[in-house]
Backbone as ProteinMPNN parsed JSONL, in Angstrom:
{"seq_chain_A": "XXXXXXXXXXXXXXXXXXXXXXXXXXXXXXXXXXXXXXXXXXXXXXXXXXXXXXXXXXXXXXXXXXXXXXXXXXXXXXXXXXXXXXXXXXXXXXXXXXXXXXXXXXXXXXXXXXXXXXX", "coords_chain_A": {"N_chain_A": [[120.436, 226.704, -80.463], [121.029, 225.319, -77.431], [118.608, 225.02, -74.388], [120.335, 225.016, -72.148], [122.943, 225.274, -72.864], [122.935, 228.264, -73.608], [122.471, 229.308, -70.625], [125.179, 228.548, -69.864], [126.719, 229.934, -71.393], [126.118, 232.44, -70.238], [126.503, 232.43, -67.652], [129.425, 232.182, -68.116], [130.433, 234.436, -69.516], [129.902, 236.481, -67.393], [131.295, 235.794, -65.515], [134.187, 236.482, -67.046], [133.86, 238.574, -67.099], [134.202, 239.605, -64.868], [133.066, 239.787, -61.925], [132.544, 242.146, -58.787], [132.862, 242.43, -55.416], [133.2, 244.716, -53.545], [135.189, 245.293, -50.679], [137.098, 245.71, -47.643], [140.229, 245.693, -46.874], [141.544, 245.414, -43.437], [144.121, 245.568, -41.482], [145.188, 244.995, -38.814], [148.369, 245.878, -36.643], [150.884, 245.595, -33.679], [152.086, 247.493, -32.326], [153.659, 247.845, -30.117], [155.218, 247.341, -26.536], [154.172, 245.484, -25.671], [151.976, 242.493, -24.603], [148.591, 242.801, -26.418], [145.336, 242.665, -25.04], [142.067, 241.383, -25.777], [140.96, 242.443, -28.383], [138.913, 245.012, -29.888], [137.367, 245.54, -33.466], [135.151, 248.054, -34.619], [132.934, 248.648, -36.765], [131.008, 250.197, -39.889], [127.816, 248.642, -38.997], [129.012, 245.752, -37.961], [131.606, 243.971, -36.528], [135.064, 242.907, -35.62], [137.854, 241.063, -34.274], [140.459, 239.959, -31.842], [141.437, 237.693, -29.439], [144.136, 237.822, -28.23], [146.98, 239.903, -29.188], [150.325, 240.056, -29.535], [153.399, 241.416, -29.298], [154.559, 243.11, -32.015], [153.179, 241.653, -33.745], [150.334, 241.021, -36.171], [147.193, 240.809, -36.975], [145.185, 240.361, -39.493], [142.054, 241.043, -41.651], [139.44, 240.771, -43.557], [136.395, 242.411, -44.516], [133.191, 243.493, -45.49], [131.12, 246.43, -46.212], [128.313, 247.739, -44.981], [126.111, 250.356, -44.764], [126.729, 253.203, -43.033], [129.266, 255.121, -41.237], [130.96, 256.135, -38.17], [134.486, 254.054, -37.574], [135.864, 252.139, -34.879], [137.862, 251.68, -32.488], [138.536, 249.137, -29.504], [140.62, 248.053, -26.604], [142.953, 246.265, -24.504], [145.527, 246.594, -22.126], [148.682, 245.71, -21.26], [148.958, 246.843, -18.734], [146.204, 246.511, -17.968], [144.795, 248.32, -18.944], [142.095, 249.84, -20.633], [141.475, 251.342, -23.536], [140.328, 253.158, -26.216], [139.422, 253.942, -29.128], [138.933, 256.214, -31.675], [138.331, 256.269, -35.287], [138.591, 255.965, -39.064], [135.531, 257.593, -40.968], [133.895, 255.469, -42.753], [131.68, 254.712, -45.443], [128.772, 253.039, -46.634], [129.837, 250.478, -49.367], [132.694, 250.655, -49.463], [135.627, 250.279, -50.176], [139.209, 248.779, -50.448], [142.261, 248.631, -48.788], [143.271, 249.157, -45.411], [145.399, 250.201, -42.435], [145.832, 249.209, -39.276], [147.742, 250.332, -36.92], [148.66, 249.774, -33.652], [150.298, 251.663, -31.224], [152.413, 252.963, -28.62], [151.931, 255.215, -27.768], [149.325, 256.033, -29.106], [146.477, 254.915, -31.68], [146.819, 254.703, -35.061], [145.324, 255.275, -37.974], [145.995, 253.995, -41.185], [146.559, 253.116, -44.38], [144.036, 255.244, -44.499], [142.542, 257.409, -46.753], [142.44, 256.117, -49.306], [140.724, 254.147, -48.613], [137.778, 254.188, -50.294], [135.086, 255.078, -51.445], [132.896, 252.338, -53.553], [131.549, 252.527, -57.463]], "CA_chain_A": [[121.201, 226.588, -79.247], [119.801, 224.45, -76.298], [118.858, 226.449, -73.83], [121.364, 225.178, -70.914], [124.168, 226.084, -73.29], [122.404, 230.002, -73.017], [123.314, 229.462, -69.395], [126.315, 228.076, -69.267], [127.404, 230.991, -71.574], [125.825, 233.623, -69.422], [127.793, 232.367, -66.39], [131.058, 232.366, -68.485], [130.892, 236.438, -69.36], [129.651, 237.05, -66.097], [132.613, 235.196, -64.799], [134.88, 237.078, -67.824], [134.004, 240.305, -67.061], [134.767, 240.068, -63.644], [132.0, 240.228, -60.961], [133.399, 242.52, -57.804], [132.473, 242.721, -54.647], [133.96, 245.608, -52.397], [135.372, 245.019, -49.344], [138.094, 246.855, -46.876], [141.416, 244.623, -46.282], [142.347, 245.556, -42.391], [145.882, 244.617, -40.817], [145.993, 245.827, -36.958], [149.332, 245.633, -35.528], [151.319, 245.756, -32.32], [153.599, 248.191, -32.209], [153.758, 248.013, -28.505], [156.325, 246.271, -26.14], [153.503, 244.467, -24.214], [150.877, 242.234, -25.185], [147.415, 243.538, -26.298], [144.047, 242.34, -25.224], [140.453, 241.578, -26.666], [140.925, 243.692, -29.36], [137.697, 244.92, -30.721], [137.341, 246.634, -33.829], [134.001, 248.355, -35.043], [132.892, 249.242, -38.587], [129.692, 249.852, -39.688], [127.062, 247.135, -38.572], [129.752, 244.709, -37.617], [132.862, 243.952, -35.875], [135.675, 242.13, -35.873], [138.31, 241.435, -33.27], [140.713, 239.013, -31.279], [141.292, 237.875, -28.253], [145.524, 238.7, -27.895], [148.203, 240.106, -30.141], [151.759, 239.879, -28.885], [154.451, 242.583, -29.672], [155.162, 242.785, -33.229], [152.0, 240.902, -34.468], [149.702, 241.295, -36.566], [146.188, 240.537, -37.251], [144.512, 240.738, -40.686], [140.158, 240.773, -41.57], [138.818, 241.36, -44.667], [134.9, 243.136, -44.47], [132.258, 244.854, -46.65], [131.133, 247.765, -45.431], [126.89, 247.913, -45.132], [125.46, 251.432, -43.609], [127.496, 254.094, -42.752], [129.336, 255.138, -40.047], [132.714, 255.614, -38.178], [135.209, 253.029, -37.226], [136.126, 252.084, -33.276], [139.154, 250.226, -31.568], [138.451, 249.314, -28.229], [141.462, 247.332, -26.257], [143.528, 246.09, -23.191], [147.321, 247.209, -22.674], [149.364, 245.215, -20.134], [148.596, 247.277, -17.477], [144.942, 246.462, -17.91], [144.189, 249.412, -19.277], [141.151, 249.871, -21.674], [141.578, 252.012, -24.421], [138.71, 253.118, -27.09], [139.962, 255.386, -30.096], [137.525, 256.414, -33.023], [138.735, 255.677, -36.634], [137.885, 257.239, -40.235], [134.323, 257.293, -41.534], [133.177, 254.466, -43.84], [130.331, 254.773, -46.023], [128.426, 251.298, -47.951], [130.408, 250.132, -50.553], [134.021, 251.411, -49.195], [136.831, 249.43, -50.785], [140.578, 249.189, -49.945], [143.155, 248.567, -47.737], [143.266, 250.309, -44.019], [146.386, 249.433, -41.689], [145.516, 249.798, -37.692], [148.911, 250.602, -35.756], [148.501, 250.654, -32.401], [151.553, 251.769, -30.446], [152.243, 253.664, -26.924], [150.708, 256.769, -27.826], [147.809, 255.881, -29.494], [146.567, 254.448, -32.96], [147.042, 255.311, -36.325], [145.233, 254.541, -39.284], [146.468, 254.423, -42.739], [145.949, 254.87, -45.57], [142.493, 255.838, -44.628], [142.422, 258.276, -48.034], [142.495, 254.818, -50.075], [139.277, 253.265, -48.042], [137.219, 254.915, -50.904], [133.093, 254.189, -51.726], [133.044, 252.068, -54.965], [130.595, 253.09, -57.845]], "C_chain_A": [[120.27, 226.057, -78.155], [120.271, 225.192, -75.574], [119.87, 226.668, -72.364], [122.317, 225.561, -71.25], [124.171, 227.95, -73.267], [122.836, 230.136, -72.061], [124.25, 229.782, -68.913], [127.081, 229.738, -69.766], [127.166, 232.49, -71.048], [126.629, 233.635, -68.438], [128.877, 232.537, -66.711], [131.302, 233.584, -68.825], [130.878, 236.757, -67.98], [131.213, 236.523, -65.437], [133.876, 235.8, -65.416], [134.788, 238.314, -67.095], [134.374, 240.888, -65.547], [133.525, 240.748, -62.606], [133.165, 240.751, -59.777], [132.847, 242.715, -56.85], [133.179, 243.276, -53.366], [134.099, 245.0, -50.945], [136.883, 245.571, -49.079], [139.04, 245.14, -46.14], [141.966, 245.138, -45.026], [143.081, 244.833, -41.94], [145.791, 245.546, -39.761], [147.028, 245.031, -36.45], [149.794, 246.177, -34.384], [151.945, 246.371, -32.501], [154.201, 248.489, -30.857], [154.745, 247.188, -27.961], [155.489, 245.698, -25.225], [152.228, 243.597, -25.252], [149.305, 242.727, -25.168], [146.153, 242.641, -26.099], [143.02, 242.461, -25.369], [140.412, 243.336, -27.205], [139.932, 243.57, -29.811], [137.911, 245.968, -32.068], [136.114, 246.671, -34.572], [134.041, 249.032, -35.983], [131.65, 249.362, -38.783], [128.85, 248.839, -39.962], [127.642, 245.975, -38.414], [130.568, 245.101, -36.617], [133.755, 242.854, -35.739], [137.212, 241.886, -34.37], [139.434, 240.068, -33.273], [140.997, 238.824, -29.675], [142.699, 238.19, -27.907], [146.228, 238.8, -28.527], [149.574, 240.662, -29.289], [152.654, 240.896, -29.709], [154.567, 242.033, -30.962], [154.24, 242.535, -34.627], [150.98, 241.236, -35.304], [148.467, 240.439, -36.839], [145.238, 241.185, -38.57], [142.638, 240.092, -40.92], [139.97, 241.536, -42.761], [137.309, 241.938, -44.348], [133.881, 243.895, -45.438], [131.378, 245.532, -45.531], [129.44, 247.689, -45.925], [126.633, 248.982, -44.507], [127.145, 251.838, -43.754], [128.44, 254.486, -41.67], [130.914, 255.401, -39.432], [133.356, 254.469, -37.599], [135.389, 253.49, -35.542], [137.262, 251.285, -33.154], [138.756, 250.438, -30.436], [139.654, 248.55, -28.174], [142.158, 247.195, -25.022], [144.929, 246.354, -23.253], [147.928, 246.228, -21.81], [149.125, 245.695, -19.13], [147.076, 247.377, -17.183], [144.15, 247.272, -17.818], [143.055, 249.377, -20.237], [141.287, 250.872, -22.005], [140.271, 252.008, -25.131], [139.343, 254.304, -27.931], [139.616, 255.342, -31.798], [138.464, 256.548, -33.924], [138.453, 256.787, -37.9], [136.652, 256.535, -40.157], [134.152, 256.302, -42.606], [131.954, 254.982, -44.275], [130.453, 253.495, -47.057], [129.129, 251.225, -49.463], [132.04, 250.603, -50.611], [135.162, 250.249, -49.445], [138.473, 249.915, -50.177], [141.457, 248.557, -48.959], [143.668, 249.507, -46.054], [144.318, 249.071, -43.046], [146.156, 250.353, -40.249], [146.933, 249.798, -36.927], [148.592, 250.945, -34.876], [150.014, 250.615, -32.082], [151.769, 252.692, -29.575], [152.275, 254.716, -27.108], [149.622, 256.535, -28.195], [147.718, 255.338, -30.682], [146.524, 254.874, -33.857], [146.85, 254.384, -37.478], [145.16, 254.688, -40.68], [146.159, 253.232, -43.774], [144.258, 254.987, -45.559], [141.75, 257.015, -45.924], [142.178, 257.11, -48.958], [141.125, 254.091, -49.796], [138.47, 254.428, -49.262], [135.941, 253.802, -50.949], [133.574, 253.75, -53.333], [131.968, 252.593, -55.609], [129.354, 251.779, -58.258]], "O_chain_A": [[119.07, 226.296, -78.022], [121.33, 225.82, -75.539], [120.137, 227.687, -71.727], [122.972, 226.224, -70.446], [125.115, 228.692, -72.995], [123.708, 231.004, -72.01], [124.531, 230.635, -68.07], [127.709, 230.499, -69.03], [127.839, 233.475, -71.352], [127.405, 234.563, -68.206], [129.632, 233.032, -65.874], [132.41, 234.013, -68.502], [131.85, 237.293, -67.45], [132.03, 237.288, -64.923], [134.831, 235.807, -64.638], [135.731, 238.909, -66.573], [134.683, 242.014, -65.157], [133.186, 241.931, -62.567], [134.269, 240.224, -59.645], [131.887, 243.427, -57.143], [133.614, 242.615, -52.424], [133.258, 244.384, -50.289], [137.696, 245.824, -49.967], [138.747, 244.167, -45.445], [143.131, 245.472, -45.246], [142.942, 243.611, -41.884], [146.235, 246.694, -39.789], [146.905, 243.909, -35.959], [149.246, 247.196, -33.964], [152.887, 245.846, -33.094], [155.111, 249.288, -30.635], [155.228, 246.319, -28.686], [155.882, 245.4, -24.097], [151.745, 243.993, -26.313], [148.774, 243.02, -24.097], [145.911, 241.85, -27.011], [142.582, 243.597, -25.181], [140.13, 244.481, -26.852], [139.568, 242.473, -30.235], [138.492, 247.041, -31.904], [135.778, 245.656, -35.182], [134.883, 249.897, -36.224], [130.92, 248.746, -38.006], [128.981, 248.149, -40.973], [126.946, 244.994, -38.678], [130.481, 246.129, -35.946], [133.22, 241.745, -35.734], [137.322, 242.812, -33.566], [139.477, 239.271, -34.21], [140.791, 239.703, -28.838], [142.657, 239.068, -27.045], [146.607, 237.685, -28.884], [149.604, 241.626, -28.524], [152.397, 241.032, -30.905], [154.662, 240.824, -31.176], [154.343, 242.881, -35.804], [150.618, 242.316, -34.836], [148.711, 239.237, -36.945], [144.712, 242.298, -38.558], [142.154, 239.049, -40.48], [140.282, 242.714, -42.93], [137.254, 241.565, -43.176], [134.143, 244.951, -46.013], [131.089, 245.21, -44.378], [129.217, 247.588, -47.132], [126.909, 248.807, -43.32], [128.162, 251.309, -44.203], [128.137, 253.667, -40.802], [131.913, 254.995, -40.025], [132.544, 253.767, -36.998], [135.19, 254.592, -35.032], [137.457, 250.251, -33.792], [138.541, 251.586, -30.049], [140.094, 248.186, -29.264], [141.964, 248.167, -24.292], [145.518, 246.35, -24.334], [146.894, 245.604, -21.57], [149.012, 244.838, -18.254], [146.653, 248.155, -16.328], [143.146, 247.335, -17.108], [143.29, 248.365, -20.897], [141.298, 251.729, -21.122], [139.335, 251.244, -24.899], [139.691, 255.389, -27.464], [139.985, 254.633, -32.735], [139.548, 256.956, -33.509], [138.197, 257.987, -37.81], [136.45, 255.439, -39.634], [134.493, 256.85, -43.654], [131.231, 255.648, -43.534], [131.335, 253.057, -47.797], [128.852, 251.91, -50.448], [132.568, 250.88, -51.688], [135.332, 249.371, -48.599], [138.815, 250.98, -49.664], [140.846, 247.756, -48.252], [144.452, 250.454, -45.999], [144.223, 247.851, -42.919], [146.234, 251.569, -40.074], [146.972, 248.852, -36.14], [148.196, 252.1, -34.72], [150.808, 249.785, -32.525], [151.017, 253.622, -29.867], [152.901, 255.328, -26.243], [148.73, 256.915, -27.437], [148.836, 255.097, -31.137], [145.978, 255.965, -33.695], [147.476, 253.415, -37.908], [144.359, 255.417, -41.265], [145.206, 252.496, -43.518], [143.485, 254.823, -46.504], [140.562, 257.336, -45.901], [141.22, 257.5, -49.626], [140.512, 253.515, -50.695], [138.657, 255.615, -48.994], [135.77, 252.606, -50.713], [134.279, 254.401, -54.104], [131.177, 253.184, -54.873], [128.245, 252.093, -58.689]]}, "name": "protein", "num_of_chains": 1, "seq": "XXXXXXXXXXXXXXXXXXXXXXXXXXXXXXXXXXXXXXXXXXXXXXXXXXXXXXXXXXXXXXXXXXXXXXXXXXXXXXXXXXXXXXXXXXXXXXXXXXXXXXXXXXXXXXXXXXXXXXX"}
């Protein structure tokens, strides 16, 4: 066997067997009747954000999770309010799906039981 065909067939299991690399699917929406601004949201050693989401809307960010730590929303309301309301805990390697609802009480995030550490 020549030895680039060794290669090629190393890359093709590796590619079979399915290389994975964790990462947390967030969706923050509006559930508000006003528009929201510079949304920040903090995870550990990053952040992700936009600058306005309109009633209804949503905004989706995929992320991998490095370091530990808990989550943040900061944000603006229509009445140019600033908000700031702490999240679940992440820890490195946290996989999943997490959905940010904000709406005129406060935010809510689910399914935060699902954000699990991979092995």
């Amino acid at each position: 066997m020549r030895p680039y065909h060794a290669i090629a067939i190393s890359i093709a299991l590796t590619a079979a067997t399915g290389c994975h690399s964790p990462y947390v699917a967030a969706t923050v929406t509006n559930h508000t009747s006003g528009t929201l601004d510079l949304i920040e949201v903090d995870y550990p050693s990053a952040s992700f954000g936009t600058q306005n989401l309109a009633p209804g809307a949503h905004y989706s960010y995929r992320f991998k999770v490095l370091g530990s730590g808990p989550m943040k929303i900061l944000y603006t309301d229509t009445t140019h309010h600033d908000h700031t309301e702490t999240g679940p805990t992440l820890r490195e390697g946290a996989e999943g799906p997490l959905v940010i609802d904000i709406t005129a009480t406060g935010v809510n995030w689910a399914p935060a039981a699902t954000v699990t550490q991979s092995k």
